[in-house]
C-alpha positions in Angstrom: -58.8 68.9 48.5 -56.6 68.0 51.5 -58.7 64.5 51.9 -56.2 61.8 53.6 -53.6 60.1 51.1 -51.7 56.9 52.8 -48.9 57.8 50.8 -48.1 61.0 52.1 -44.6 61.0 54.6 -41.3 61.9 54.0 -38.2 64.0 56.1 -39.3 67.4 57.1 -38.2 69.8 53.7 -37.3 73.4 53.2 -38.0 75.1 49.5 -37.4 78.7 49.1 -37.6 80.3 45.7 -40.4 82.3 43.5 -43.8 80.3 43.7 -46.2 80.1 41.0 -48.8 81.7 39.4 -48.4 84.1 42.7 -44.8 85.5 41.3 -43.6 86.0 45.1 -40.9 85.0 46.9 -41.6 82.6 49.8 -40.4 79.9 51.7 -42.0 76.5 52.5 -41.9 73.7 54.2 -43.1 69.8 53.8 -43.8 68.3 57.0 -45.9 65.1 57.1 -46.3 65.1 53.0 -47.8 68.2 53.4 -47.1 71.9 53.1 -47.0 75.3 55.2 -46.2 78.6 55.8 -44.9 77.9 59.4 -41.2 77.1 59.5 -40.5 73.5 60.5 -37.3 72.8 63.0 -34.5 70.9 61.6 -36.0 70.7 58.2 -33.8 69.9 55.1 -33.4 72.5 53.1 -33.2 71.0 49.6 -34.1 73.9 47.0 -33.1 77.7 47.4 -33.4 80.6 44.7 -35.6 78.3 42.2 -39.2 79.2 40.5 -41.5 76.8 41.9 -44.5 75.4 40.0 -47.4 73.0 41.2 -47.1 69.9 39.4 -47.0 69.9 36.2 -50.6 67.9 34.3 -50.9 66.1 31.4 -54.8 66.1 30.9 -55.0 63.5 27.8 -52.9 60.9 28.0 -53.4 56.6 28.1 -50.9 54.7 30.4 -51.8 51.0 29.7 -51.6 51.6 25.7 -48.3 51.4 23.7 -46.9 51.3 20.7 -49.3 50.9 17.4 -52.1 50.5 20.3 -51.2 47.6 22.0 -52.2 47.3 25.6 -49.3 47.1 28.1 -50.6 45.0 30.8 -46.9 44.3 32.4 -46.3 46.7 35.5 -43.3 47.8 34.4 -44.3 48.8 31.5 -47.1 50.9 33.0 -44.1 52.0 35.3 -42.2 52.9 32.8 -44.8 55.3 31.0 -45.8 56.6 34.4 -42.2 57.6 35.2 -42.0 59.1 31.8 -44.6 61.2 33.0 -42.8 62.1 36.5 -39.5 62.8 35.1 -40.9 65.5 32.6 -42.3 67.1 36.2 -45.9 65.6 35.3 -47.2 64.5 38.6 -51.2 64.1 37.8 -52.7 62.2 34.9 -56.0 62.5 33.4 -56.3 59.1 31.7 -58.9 59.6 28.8 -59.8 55.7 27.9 -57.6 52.7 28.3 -58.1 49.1 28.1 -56.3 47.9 31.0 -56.5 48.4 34.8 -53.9 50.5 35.9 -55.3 50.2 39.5 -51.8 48.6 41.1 -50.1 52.0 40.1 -51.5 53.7 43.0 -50.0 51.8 45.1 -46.7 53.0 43.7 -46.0 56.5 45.7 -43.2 57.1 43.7 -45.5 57.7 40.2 -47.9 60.6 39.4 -51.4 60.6 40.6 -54.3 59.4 37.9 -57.3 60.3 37.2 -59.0 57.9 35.1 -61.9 57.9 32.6 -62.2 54.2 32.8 -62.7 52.8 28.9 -63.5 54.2 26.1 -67.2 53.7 24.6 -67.4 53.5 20.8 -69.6 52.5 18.3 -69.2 48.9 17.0 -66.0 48.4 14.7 -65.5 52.5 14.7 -62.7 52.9 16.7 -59.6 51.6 16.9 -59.5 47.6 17.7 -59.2 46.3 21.3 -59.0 49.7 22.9 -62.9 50.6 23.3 -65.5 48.9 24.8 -68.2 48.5 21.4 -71.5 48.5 21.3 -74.8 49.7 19.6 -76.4 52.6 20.5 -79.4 50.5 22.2 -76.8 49.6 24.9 -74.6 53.5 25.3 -76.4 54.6 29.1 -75.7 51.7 30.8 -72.4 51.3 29.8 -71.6 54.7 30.3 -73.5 54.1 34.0 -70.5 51.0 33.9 -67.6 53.5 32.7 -69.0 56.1 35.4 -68.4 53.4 38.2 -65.3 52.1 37.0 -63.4 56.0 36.8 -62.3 58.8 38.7 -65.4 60.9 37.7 -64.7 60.8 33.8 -66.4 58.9 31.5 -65.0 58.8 27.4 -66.8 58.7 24.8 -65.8 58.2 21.0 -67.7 61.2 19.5 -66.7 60.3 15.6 -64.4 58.0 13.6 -64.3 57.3 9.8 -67.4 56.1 9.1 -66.5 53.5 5.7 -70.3 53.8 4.6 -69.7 57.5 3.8 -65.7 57.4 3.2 -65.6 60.0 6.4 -65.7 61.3 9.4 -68.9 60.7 10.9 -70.9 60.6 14.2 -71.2 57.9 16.6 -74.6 58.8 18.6 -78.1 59.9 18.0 -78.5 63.1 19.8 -81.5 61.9 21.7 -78.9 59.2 23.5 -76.3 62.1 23.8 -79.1 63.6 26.1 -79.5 60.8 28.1 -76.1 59.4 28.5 -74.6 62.6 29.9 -77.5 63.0 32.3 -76.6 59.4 34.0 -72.8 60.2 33.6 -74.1 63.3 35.7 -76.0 61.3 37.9 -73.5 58.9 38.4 -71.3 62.2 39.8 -68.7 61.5 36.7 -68.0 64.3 33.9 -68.3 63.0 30.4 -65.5 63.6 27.8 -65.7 63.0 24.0 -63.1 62.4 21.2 -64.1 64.2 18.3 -62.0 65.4 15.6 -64.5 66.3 12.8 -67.8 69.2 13.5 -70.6 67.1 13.1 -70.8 65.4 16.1 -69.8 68.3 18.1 -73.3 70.5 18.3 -75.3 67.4 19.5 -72.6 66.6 22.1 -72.2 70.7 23.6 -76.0 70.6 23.2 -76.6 67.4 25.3 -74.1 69.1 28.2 -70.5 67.3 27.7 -68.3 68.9 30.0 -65.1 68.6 27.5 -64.0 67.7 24.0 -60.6 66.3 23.3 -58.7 67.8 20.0 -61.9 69.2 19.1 -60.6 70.1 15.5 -63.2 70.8 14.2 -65.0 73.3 16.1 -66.6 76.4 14.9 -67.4 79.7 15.8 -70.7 79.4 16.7 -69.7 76.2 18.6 -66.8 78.0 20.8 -69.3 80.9 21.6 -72.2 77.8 22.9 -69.2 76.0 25.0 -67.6 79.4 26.8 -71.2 80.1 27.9 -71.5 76.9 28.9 -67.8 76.2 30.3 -67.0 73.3 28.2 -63.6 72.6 28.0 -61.3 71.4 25.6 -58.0 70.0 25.2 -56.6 70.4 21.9 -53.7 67.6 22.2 -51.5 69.5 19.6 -48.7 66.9 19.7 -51.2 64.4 18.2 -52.6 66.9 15.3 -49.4 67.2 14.2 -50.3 63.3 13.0 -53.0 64.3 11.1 -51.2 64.9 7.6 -49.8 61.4 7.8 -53.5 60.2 8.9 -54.3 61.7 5.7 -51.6 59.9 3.8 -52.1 56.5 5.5 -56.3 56.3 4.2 -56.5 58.1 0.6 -56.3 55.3 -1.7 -59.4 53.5 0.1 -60.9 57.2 1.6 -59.9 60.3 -0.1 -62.7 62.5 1.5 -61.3 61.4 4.7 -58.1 62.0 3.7 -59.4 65.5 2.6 -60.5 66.3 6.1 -58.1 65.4 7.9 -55.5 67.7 6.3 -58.5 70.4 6.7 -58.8 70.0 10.6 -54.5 69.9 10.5 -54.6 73.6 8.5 -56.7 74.9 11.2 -56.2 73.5 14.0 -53.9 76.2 15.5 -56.6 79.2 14.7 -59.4 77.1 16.3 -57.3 76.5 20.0 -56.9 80.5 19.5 -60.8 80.9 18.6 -61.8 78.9 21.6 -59.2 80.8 23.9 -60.3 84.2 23.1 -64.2 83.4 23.0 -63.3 82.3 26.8 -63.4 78.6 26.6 -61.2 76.8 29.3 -57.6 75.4 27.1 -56.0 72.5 29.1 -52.5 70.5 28.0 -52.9 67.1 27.1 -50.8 65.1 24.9 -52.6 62.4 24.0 -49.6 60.2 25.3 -50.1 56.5 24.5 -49.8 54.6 21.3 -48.2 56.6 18.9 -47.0 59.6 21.4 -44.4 59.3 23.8 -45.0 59.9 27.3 -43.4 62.8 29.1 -44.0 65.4 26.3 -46.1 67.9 28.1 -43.5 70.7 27.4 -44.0 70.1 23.7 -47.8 70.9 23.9 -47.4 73.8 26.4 -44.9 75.2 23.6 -47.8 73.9 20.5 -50.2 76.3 22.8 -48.7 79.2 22.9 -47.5 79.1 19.3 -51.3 78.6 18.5 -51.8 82.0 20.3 -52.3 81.7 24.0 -50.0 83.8 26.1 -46.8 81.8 27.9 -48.7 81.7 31.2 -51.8 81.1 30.0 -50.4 78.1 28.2 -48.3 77.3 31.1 -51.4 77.6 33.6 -53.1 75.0 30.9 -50.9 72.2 32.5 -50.0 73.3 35.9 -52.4 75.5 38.4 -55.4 75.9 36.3 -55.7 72.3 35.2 -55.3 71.1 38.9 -57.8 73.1 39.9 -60.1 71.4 37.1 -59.4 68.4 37.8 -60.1 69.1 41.6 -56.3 69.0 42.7 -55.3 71.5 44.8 -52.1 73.7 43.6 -48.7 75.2 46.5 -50.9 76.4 49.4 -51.5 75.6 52.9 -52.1 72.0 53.8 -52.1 70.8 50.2 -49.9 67.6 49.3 -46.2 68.8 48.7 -46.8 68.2 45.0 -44.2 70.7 43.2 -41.6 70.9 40.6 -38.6 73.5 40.8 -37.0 75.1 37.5 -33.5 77.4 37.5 -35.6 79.7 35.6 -38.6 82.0 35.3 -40.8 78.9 32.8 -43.3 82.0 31.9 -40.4 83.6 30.3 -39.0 80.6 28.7 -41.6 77.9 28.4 -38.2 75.4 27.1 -37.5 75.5 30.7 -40.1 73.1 31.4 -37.8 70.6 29.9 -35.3 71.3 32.7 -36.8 70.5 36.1 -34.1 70.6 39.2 -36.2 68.8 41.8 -39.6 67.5 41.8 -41.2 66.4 45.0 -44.1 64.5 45.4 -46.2 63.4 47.9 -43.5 65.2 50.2 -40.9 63.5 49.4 -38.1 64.5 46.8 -38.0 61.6 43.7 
């Protein structure tokens, strides 16, 4: 977890406050991009008396898509919704599917770290146009072989859309594929990831061994129970449910049983994030940022979280320490990138403080 980054450097630093999840006073110092314990000569001292928090995660989000799903293929624009990101204290991105390269951002050490899923995979015309790679069923393992090579060791797949045979939501694979598309995902070293907001698709996906669901909607008791024994995570992207009544709205003259759905998943959604917390099912933030979310909203779902019944640090762990462990990032401890943020404010007391960051430091240096 302390593998060599070129863009780590920076002045020598001196932070001193409460660190986080530990609850213990400390002081620490940056030298060389990284941090330690052992006090550093002549260092700066730019934050005293503050709480301080590993960077902050947003764990479903798409830089490279905007507005009404267009794809941003400018760099400022992928700037732009990267330093969205940074500014709300979000200084690692899991990308779950976009359409275009966002490979020049790392060279940007100014702008969060990403972890990509490369593209999304999707069934032919059942996704959203020009955002998914589409294809038939015949052609899923090798492409998800192709996604597995192109990511940071995600692939993402589109588990269900509205299927307009049926008028509803409907699954995208034959389980037998399921099986075999995970297990070269796996083989490729990549984790596999699926969108799903309805339950049907969901049993053959836990069954064939996905390693997370995004929104996951629609998932039931019995489905919670198979994916704590299992460890399949999810990540409930509240701040994009809260879309689903005007989902609804936008399809019932052409799909009322869709539209029917939809505003069932919405009624529920908040007691199945609870259900899948308490059976012991690992809950990360994401937002879901891209297209019709705003970046930099990552305090709006740690809030959504703990409203649907996790505790204030459990929800706040969801998008800090526990998510960067996930995602194999390492959190404030010896020899770790200096990758903090620093509140005037206990945020498992308040979670609003998250909205207020001080100072945010990254890569060692103060941006």
């Amino acid at each position: 977890m302390t593998a060599p980054d070129l863009h780590l450097s920076g002045p020598d630093l001196h932070l001193s406050g409460v660190v986080l999840p530990e609850g213990e006073h400390r002081d620490l110092w940056v030298r060389g991009g990284r941090l330690t314990s052992e006090p550093v000569p002549g260092a700066e001292t730019v934050s005293r008396g503050g709480w301080l928090l590993p960077g902050l995660v947003d764990a479903h989000c798409h830089v490279g898509i905007g507005r009404g799903g267009v794809s941003v293929e400018d760099l400022a624009g992928l700037r732009e919704q990267a330093l969205a990101e940074r500014d709300a204290g979000v200084l690692a991105l899991r990308d779950c599917g976009s359409p275009v390269d966002t490979r020049a951002l790392d060279d940007e050490p100014d702008l969060p770290r990403i972890v990509r899923a490369g593209r999304h995979i999707a069934r032919t015309r059942r996704y959203l146009p020009g955002l998914a790679v589409e294809l038939e069923p015949a052609d899923l393992v090798a492409e998800v072989r192709v996604q597995a090579r192109r990511g940071d060791g995600w692939v993402k797949l589109v588990g269900d859309w509205i299927d307009r045979s049926v008028g509803d939501l409907a699954p995208e694979w034959p389980a037998d594929l399921l099986d075999e598309a995970i297990a070269a995902a796996h083989e490729e070293g990549a984790r596999v990831t699926a969108h799903t907001f309805g339950t049907d698709a969901l049993p053959d996906l836990v069954r064939a061994g996905i390693d997370c669901i995004e929104h996951g909607t629609g998932l039931t008791e019995d489905l919670v129970g198979e994916m704590a024994a299992r460890g399949t995570a999810v990540v409930p992207t509240l701040v994009n449910v809260e879309n689903f009544p005007g989902f609804a709205a936008a399809g019932e003259a052409r799909f009322p049983t869709y539209a029917s759905t939809m505003r069932r998943l919405y009624a529920q959604s908040g007691a199945v994030v609870r259900a899948a917390y308490e059976a012991g099912v690992p809950v990360f933030a994401g937002t879901d940022a891209g297209g019709g979310i705003e970046h930099g909203r990552i305090a709006d779902e740690v809030r959504a979280l703990c409203q649907a019944g996790l505790p204030a640090e459990v929800a706040l762990a969801a998008a800090s320490w526990s998510a960067r462990t996930w995602l194999g990032l390492p959190g404030i401890e010896e020899g770790a990138p200096a990758d903090l943020v620093v509140y005037d404010a206990d945020p498992r007391a308040d979670l609003d403080t998250l909205t207020r960051p001080v100072l945010t430091v990254l890569r060692g240096r103060v941006v």
